[in-house]
Steps between C-alpha positions, in 0.01 A plus 500: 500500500443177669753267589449202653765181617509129427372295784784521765857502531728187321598299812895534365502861599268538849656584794447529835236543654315346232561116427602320159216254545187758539607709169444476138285245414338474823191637686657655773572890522835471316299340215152681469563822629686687202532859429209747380621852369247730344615867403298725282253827545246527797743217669637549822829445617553241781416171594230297600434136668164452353434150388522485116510218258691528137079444405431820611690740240223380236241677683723734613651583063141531429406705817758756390420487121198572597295204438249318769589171512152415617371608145789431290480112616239249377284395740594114461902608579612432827816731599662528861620875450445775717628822442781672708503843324330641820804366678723645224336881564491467866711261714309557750227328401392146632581190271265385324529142545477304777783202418684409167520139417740306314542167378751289319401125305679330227420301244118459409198619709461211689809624705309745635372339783812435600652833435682684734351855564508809739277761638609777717281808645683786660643310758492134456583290234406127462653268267485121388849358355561135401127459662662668845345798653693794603383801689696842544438818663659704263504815703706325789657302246544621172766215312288254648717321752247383737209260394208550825394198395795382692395571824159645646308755359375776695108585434550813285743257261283207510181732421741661206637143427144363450371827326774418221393137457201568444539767241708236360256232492268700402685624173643193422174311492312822307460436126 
């Protein structure tokens, strides 16, 4: 059984200390980060904080159906799906991504450039809305309260900070 929820909380029912403005329909935590249940045999009870995108139960479905995704794809098929079965049988074990990326554009493609979007690692997250950047440490704060772009970075955020915008750079400008 997997069960999965609909991109964040509606704004009319958050509470405190999550805001209204940084829920549903958003990029922040109360928007992206939705729930992930998986029961069934060989899965453990418990929970993890591995990174994981909604991508990554296609590789994961096929992983525990038995099918390699690596031979079961054509060649000329670009996915972005790693599986998180190994996660599923042991929560112990490392994620197996590095940051999850989202992005949200309306209308045609050419309002992608112009999209807002968010990448977050284990720690930080770093996020452009209405063509303003945002920065969180979502271990010190978690509802994203506190933009460090607001005041001075220490080195280990401004290494983090420019680690994240360049990932992002560097997938938004991949084809």
């Amino acid at each position: 059984v997997i069960f999965m929820g609909d991109n964040g909380t509606d704004l009319r029912i958050v509470s405190s200390p999550f805001r209204p403005d940084y829920a549903k329909q958003t990029l922040y935590q109360g928007g992206v980060n939705v729930p992930l249940i998986v029961a069934g045999p060989g899965i453990v009870n418990g929970v993890s904080d591995a990174l994981v995108n909604s991508t990554d139960l296609f590789a994961t479905i096929m992983e525990m159906a038995g099918i390699d995704p690596e031979e079961a794809v054509p060649e000329d098929v670009t996915t972005d799906s790693v599986s998180f079965l190994p996660i599923l049988k042991d929560l112990n074990t490392p994620s197996q991504r590095e940051w999850v990326y989202a992005d949200e554009f309306f209308g045609s493609f050419e309002g992608i450039p112009t999209a807002d979007y968010a990448m977050r690692d284990h720690r930080y997250k770093l996020l452009r809305y209405r063509l303003e950047e945002h920065f969180y440490d979502l271990q010190e704060d978690p509802y994203e309260h506190n933009n460090l772009l607001e005041g001075d970075l220490t080195e280990e955020q401004s290494e983090n900070y420019l680690a994240l915008k360049q990932q992002i750079e560097t997938l938004r400008n991949s084809e």
